[in-house]
Every structure is written in structure tokens, then in C-alpha cells.
PDB file with one MODEL, atoms N, CA, C and O in Angstrom:
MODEL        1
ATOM      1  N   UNK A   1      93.966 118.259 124.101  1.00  0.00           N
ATOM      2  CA  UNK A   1      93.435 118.247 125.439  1.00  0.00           C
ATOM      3  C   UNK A   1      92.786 119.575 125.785  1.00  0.00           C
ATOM      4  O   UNK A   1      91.824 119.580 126.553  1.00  0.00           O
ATOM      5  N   UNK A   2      93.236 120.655 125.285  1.00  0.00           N
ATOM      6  CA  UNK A   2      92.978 121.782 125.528  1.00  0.00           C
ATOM      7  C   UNK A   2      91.563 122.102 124.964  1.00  0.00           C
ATOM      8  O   UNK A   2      90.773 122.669 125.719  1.00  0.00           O
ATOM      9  N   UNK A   3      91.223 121.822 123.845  1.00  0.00           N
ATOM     10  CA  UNK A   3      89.868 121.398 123.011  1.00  0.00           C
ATOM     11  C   UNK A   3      88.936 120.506 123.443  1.00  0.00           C
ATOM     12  O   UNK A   3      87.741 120.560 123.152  1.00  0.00           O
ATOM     13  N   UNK A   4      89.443 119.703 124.116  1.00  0.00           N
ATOM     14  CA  UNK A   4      88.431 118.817 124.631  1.00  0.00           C
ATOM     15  C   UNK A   4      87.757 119.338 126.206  1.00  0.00           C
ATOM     16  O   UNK A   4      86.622 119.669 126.552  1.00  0.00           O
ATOM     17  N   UNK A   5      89.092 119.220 126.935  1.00  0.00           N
ATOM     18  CA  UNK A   5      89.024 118.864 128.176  1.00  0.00           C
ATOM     19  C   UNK A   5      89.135 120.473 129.323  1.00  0.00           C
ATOM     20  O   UNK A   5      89.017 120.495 130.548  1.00  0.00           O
ATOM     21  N   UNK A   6      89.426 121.798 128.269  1.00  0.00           N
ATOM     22  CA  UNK A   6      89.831 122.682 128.464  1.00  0.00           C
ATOM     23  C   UNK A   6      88.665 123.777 129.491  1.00  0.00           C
ATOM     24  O   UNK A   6      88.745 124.655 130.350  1.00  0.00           O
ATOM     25  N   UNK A   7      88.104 123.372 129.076  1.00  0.00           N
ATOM     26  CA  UNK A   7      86.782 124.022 130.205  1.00  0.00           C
ATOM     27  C   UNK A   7      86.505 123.479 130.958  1.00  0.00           C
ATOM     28  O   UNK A   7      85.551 123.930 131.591  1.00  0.00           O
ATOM     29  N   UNK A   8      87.108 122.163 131.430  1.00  0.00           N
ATOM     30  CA  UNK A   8      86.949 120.983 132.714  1.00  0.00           C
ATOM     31  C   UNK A   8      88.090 121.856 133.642  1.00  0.00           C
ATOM     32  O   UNK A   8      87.666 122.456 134.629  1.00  0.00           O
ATOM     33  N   UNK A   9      89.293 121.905 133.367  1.00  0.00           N
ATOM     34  CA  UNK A   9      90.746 122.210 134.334  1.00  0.00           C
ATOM     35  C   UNK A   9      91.237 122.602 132.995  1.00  0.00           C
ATOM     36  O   UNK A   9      90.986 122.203 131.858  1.00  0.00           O
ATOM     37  N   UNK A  10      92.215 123.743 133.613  1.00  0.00           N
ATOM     38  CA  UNK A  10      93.359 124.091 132.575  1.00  0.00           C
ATOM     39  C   UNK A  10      94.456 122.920 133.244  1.00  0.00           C
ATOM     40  O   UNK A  10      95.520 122.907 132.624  1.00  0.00           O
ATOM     41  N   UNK A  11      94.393 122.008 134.313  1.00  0.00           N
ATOM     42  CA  UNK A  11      95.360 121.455 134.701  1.00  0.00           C
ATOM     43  C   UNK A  11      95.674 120.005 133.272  1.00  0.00           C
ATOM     44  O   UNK A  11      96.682 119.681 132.645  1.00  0.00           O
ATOM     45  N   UNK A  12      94.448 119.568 133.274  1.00  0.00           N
ATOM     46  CA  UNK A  12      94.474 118.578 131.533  1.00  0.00           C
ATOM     47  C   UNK A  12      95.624 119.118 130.736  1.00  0.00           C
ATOM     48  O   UNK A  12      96.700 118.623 130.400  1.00  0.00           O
ATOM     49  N   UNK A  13      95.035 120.352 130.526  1.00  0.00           N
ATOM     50  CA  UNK A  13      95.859 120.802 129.009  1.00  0.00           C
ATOM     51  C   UNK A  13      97.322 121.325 129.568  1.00  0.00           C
ATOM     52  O   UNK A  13      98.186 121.552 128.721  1.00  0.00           O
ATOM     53  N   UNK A  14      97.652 121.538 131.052  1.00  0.00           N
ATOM     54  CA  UNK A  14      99.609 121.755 131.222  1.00  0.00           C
ATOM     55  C   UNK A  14      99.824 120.061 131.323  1.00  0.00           C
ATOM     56  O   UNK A  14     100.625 119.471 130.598  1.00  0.00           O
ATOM     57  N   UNK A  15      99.131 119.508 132.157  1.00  0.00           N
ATOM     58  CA  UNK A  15      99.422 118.116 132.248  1.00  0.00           C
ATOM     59  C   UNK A  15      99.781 117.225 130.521  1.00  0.00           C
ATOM     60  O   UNK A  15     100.909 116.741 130.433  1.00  0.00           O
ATOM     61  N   UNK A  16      99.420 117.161 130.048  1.00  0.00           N
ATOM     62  CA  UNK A  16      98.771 116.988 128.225  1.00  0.00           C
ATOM     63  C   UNK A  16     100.281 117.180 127.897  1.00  0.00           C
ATOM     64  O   UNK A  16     101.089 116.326 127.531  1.00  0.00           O
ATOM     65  N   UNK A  17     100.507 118.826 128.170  1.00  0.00           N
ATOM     66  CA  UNK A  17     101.679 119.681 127.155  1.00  0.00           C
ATOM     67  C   UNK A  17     102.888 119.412 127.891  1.00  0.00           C
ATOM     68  O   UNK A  17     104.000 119.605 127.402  1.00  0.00           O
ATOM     69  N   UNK A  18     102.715 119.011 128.949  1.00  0.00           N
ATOM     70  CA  UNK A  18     104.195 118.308 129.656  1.00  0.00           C
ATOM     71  C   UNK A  18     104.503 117.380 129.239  1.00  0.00           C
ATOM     72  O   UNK A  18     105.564 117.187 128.644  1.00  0.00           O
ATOM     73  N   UNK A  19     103.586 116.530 129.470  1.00  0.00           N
ATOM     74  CA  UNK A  19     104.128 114.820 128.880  1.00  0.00           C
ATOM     75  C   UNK A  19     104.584 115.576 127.335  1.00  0.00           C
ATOM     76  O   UNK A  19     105.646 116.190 127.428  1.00  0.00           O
ATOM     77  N   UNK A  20     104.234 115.597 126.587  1.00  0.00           N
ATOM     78  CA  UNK A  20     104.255 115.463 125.131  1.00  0.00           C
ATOM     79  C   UNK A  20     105.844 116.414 124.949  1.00  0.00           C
ATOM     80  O   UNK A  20     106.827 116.050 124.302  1.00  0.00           O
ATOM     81  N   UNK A  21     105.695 117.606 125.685  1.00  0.00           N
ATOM     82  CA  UNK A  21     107.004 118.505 125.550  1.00  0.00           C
ATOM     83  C   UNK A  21     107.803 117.811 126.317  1.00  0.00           C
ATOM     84  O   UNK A  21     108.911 118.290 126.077  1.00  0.00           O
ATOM     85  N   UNK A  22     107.985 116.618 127.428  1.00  0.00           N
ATOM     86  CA  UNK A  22     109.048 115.624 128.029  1.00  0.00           C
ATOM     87  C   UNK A  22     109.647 114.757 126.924  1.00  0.00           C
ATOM     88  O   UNK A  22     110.819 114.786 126.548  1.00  0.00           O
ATOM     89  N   UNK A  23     108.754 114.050 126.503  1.00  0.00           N
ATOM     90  CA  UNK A  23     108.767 113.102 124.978  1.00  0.00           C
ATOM     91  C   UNK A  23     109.693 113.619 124.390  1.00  0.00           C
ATOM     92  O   UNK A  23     110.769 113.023 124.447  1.00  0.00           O
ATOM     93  N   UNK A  24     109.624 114.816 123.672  1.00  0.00           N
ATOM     94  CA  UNK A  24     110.536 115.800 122.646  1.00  0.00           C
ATOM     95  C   UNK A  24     111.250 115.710 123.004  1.00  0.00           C
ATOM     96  O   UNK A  24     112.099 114.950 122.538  1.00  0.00           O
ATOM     97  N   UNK A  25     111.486 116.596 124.376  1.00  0.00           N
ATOM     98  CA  UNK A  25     112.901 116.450 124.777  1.00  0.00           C
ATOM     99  C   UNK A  25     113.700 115.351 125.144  1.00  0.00           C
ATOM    100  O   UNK A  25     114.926 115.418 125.047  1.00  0.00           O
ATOM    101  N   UNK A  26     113.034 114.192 125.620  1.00  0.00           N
ATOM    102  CA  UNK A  26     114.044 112.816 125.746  1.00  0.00           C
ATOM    103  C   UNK A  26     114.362 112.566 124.245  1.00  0.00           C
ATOM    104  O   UNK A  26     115.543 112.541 123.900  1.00  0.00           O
ATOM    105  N   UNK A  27     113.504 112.406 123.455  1.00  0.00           N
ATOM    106  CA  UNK A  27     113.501 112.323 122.096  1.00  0.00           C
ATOM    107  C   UNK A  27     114.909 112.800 121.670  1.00  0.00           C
ATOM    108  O   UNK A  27     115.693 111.854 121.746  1.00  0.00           O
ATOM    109  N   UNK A  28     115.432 113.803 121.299  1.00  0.00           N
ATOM    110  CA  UNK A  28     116.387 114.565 120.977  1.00  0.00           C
ATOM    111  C   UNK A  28     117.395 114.457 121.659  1.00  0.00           C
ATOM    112  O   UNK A  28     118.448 114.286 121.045  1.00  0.00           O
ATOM    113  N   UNK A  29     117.434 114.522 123.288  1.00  0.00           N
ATOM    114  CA  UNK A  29     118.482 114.058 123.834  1.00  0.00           C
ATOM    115  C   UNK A  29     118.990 112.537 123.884  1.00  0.00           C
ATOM    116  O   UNK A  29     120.188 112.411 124.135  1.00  0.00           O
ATOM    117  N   UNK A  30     118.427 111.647 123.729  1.00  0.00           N
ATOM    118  CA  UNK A  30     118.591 110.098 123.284  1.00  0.00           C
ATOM    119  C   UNK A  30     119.297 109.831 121.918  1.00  0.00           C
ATOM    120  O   UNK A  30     119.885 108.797 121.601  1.00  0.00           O
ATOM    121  N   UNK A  31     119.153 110.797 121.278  1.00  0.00           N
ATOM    122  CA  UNK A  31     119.893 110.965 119.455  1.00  0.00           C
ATOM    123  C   UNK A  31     118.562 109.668 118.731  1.00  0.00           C
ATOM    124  O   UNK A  31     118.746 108.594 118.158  1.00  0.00           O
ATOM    125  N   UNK A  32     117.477 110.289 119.041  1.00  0.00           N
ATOM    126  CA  UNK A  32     116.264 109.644 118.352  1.00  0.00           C
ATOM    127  C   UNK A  32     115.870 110.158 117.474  1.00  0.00           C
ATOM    128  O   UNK A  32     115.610 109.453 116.499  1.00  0.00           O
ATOM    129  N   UNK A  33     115.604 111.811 117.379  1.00  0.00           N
ATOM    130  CA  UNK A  33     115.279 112.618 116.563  1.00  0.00           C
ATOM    131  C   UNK A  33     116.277 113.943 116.495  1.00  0.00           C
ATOM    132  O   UNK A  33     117.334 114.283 117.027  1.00  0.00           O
ATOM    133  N   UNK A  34     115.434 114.442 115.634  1.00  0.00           N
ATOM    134  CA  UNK A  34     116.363 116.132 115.623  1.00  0.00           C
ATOM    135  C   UNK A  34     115.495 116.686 116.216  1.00  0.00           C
ATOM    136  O   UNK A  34     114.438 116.072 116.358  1.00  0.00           O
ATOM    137  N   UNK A  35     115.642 118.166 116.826  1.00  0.00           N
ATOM    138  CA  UNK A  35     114.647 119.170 117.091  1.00  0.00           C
ATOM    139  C   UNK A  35     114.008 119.076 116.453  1.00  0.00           C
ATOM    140  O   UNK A  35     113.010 118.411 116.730  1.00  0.00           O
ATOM    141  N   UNK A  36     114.183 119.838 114.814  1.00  0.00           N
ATOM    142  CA  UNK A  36     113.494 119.502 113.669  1.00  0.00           C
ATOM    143  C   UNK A  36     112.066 118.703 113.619  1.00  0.00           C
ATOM    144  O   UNK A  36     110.958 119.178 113.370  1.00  0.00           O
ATOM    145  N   UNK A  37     112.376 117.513 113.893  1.00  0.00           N
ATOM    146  CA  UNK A  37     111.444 116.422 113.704  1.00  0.00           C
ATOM    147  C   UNK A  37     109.938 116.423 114.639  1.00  0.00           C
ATOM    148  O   UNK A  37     108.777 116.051 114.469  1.00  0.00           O
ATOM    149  N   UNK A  38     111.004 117.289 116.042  1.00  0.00           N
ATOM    150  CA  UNK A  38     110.071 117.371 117.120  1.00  0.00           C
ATOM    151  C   UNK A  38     109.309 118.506 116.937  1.00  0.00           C
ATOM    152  O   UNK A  38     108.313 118.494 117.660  1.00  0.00           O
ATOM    153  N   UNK A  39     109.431 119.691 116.088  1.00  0.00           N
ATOM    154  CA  UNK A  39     108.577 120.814 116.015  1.00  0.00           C
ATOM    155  C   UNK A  39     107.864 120.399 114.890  1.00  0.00           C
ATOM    156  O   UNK A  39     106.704 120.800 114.793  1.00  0.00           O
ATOM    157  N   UNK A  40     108.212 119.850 114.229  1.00  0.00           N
ATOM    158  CA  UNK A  40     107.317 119.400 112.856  1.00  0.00           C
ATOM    159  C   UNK A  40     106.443 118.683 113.443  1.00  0.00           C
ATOM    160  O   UNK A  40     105.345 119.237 113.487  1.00  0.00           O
ATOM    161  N   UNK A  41     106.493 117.524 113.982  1.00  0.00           N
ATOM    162  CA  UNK A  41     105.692 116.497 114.669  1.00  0.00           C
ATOM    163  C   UNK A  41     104.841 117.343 115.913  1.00  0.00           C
ATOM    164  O   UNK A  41     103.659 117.019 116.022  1.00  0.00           O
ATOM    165  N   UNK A  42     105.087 117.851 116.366  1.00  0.00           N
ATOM    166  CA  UNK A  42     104.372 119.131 117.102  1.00  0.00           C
ATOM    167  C   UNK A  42     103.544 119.486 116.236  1.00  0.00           C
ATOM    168  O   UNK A  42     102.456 118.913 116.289  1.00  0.00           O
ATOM    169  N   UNK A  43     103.722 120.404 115.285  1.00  0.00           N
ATOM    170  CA  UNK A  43     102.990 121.610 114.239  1.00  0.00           C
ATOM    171  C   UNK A  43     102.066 120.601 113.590  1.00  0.00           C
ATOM    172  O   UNK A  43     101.015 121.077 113.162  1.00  0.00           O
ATOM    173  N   UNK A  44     102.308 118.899 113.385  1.00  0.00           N
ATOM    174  CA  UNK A  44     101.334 118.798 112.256  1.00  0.00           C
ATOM    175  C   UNK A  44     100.320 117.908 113.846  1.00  0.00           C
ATOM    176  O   UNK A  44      99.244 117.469 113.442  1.00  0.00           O
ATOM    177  N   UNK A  45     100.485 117.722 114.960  1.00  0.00           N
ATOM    178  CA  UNK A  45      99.423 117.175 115.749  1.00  0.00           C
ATOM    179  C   UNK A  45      98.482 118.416 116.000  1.00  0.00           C
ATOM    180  O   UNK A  45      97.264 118.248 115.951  1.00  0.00           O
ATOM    181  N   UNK A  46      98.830 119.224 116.175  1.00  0.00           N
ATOM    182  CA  UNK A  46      98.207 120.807 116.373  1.00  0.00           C
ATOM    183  C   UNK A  46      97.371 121.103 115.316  1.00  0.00           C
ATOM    184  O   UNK A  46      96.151 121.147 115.473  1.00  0.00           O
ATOM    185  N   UNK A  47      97.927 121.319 114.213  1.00  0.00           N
ATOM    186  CA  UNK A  47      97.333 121.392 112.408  1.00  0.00           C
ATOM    187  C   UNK A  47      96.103 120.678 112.774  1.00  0.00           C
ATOM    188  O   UNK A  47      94.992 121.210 112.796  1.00  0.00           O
ATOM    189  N   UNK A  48      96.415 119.113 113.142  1.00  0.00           N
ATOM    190  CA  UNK A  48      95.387 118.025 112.375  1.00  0.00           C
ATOM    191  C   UNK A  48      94.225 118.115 113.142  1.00  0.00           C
ATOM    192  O   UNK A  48      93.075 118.096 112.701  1.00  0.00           O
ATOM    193  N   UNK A  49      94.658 118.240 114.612  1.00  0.00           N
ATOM    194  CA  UNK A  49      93.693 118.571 115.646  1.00  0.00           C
ATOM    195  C   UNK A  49      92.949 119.550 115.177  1.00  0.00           C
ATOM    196  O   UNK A  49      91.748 119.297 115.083  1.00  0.00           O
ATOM    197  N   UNK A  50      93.396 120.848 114.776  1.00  0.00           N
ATOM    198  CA  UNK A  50      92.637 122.031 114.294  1.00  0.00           C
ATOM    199  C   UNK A  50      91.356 121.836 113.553  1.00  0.00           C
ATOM    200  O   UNK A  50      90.191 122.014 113.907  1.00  0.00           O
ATOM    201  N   UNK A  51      92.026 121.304 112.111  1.00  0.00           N
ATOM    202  CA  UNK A  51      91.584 120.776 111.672  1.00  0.00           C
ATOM    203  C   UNK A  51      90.375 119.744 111.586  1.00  0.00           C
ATOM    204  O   UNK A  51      89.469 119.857 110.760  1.00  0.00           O
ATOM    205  N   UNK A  52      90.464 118.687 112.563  1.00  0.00           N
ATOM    206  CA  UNK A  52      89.680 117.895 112.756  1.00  0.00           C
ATOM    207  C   UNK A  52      88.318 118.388 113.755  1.00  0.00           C
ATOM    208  O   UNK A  52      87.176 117.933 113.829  1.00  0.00           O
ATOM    209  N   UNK A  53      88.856 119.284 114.319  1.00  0.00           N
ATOM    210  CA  UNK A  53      87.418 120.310 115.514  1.00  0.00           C
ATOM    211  C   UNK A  53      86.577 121.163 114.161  1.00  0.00           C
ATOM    212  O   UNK A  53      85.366 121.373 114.243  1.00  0.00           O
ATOM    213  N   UNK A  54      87.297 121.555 113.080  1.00  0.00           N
ATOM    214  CA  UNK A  54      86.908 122.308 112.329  1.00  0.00           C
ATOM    215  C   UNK A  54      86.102 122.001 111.746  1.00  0.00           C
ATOM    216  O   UNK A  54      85.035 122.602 111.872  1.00  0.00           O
ATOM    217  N   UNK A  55      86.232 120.806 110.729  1.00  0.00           N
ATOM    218  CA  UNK A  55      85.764 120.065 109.650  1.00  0.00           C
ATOM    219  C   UNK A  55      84.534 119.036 110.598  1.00  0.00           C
ATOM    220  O   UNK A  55      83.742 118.304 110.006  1.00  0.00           O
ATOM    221  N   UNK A  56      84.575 119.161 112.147  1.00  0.00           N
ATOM    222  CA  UNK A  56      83.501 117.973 112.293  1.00  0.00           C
ATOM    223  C   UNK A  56      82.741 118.321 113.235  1.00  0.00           C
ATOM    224  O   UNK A  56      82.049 117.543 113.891  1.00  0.00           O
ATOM    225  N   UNK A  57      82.812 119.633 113.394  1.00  0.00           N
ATOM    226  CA  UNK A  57      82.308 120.429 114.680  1.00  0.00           C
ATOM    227  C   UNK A  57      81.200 120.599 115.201  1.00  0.00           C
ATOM    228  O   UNK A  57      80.924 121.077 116.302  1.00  0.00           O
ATOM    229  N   UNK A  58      80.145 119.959 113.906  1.00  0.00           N
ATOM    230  CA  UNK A  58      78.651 120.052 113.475  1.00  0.00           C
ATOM    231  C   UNK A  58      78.129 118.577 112.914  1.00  0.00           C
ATOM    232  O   UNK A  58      77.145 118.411 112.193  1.00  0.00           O
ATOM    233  N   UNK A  59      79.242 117.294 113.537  1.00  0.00           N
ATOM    234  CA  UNK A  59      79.054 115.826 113.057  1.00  0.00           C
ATOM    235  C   UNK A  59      77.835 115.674 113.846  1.00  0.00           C
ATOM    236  O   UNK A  59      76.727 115.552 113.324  1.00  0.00           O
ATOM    237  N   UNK A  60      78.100 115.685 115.464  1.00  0.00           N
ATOM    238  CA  UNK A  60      76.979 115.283 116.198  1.00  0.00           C
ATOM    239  C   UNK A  60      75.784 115.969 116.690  1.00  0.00           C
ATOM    240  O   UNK A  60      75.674 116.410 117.834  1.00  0.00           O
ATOM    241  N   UNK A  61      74.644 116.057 115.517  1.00  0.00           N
ATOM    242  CA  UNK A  61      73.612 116.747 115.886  1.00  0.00           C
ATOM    243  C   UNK A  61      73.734 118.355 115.682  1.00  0.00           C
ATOM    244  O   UNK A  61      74.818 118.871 115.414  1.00  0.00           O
ATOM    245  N   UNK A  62      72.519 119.116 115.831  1.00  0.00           N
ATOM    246  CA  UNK A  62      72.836 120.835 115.107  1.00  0.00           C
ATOM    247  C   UNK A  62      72.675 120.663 113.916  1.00  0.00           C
ATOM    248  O   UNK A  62      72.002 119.855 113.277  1.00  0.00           O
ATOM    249  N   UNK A  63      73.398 121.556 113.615  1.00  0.00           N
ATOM    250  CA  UNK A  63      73.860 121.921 111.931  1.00  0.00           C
ATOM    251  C   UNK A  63      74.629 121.372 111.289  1.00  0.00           C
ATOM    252  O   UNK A  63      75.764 121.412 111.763  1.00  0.00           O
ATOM    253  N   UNK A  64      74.539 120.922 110.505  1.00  0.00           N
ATOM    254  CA  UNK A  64      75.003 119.889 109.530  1.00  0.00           C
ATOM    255  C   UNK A  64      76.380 120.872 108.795  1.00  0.00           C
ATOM    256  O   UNK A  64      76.306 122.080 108.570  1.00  0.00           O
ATOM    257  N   UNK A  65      77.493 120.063 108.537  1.00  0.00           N
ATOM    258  CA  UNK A  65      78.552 120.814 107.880  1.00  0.00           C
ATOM    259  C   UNK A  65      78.941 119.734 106.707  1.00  0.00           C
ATOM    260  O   UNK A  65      79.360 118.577 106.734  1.00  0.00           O
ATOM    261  N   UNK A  66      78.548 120.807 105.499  1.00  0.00           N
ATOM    262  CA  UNK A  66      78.746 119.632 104.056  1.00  0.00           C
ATOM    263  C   UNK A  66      80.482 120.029 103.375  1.00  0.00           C
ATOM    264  O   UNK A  66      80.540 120.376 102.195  1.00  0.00           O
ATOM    265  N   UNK A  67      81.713 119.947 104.150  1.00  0.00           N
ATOM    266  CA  UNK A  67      82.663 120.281 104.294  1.00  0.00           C
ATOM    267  C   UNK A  67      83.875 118.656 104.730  1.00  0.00           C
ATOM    268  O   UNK A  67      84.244 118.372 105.869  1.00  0.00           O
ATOM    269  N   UNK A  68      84.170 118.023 103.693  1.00  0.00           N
ATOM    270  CA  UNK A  68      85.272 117.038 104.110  1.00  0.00           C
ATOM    271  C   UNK A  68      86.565 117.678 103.898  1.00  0.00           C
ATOM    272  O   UNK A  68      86.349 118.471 102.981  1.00  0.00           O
ATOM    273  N   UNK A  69      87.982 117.786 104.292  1.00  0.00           N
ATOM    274  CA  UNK A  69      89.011 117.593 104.166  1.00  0.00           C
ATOM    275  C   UNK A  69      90.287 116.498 104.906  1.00  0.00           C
ATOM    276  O   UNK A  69      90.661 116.547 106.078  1.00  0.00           O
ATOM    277  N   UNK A  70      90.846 115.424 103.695  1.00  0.00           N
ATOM    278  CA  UNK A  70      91.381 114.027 104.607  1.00  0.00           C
ATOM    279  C   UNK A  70      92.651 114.361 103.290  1.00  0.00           C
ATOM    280  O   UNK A  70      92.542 114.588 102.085  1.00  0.00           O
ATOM    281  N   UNK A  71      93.762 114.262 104.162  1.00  0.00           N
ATOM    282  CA  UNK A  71      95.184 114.113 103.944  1.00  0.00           C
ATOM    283  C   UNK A  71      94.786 112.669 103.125  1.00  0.00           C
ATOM    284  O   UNK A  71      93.818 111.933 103.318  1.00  0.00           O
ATOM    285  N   UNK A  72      95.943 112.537 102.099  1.00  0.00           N
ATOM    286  CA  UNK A  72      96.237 110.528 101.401  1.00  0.00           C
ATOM    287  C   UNK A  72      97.967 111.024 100.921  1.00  0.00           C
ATOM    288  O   UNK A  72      98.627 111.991 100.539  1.00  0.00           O
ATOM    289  N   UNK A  73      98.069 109.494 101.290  1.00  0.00           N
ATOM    290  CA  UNK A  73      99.837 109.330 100.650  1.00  0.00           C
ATOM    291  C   UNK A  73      99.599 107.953  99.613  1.00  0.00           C
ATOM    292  O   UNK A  73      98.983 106.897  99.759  1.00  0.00           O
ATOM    293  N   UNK A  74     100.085 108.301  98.950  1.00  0.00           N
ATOM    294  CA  UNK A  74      99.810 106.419  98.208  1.00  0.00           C
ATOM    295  C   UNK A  74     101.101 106.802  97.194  1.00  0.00           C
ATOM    296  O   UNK A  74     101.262 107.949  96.778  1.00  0.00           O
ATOM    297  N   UNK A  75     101.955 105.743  96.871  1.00  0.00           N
ATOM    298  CA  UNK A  75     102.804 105.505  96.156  1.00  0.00           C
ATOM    299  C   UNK A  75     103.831 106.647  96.048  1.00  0.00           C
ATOM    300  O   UNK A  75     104.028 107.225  94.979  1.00  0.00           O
ATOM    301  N   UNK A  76     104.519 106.975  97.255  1.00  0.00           N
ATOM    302  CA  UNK A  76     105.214 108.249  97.280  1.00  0.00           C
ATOM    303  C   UNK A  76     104.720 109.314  96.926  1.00  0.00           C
ATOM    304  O   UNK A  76     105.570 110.188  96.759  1.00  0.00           O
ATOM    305  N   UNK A  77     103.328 109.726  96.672  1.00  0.00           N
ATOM    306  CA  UNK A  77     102.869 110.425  96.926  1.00  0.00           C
ATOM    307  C   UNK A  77     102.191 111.239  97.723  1.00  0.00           C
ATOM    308  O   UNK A  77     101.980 110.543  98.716  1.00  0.00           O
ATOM    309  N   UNK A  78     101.605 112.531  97.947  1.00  0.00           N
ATOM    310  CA  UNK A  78     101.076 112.609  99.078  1.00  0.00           C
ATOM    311  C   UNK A  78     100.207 114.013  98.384  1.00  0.00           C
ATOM    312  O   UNK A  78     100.583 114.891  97.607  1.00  0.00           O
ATOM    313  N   UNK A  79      98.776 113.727  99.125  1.00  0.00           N
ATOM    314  CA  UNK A  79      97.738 114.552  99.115  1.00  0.00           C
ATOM    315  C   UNK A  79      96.800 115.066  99.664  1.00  0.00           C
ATOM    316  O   UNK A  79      96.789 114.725 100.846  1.00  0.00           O
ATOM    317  N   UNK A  80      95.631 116.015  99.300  1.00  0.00           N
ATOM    318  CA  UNK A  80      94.638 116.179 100.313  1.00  0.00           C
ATOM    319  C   UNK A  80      93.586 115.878  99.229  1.00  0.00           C
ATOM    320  O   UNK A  80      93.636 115.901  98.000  1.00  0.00           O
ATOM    321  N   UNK A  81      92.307 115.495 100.400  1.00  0.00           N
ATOM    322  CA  UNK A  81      91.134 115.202  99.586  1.00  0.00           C
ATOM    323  C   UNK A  81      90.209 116.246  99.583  1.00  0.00           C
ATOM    324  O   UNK A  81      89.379 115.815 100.384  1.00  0.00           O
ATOM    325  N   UNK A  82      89.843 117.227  99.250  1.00  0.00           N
ATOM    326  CA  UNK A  82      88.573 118.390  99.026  1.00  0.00           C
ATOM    327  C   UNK A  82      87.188 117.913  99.300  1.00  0.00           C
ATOM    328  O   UNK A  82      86.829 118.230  98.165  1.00  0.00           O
ATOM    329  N   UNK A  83      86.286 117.509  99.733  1.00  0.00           N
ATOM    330  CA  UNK A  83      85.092 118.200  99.124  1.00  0.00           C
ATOM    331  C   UNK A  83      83.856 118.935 100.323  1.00  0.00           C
ATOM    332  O   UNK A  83      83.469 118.984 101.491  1.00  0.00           O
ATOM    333  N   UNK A  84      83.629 119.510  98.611  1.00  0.00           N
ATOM    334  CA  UNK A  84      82.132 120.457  99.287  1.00  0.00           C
ATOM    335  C   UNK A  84      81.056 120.013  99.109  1.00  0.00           C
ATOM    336  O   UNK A  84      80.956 119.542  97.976  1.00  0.00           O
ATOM    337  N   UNK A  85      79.932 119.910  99.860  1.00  0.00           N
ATOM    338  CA  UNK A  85      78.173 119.647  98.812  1.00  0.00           C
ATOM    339  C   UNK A  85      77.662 120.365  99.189  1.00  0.00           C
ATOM    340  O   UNK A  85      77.531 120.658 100.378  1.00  0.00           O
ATOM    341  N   UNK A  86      77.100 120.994  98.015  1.00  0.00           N
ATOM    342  CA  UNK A  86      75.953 122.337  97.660  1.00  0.00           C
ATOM    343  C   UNK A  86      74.341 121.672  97.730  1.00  0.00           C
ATOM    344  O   UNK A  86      73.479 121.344  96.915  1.00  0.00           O
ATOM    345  N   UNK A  87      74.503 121.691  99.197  1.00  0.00           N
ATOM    346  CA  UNK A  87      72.767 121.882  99.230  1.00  0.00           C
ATOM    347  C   UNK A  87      71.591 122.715  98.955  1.00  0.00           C
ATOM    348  O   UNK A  87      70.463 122.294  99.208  1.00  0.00           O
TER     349      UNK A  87
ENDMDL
END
């Protein structure tokens, strides 16, 4: 929210980080999750978000970015996908 909506209201991005930090905490107090689960699950929406402003920042129109990176899990496995193109 803060990425998107963040130069509209900083009120989006406390509004955004409440709900989501309420969640956690019912979460944990309900015996749904561990803390654990909730900072991890935190760290990787943050990561992916990062991530995803990063890698596509130049999708719509401008400058072109010849830069993919996409997470895969397949058969208990788990990976990332690379690539670059050299124009």
C-alpha cells in the first residue's frame, strides 16, 4: 500500500499495516499460528512486493527492463527462475 498508494495519504499505508498487523496478532492469539509464522509471512509479502516494483517497474511504457525473476516449487522442491536478455 505504501508503494502504491503512498503519495495519495500516508493514512492507506497505517490503515494497510493495521489490518494486516491485527490479523497477526489474532492469528497467534487464537493458537493458529506461531509468531514465527507471522514474521516470516510478513518478511516474504514485503520481499515479494519489493521485488515485484523492482523487476516490473519499466513493464508499462518508458524503458524497457530485460530482467525476469519468478520463485517455482514443484515436487518438494523449491526455486527461483533467473533471466537476463542482452540487447
Amino acid at each position: 500500500m505504501a508503494k502504491e498508494y503512498g503519495h495519495k495519504s500516508v493514512w492507506y499505508s497505517i490503515g494497510a499495516y493495521s489490518v494486516a498487523t491485527s490479523v497477526g496478532v489474532l492469528r497467534v492469539m487464537n493458537n493458529r499460528h506461531w509468531a514465527s509464522d507471522v514474521f516470516v509471512g510478513a518478511g516474504i509479502g514485503i520481499l515479494s512486493t519489493n521485488i515485484a516494483y523492482l523487476t516490473h517497474q519499466y513493464k508499462w511504457g518508458g524503458k524497457k527492463n530485460n530482467t525476469v525473476i519468478v520463485p517455482s516449487y514443484s515436487n518438494k522442491a523449491g526455486g527461483i527462475y533467473f533471466s537476463y536478455a542482452f540487447h
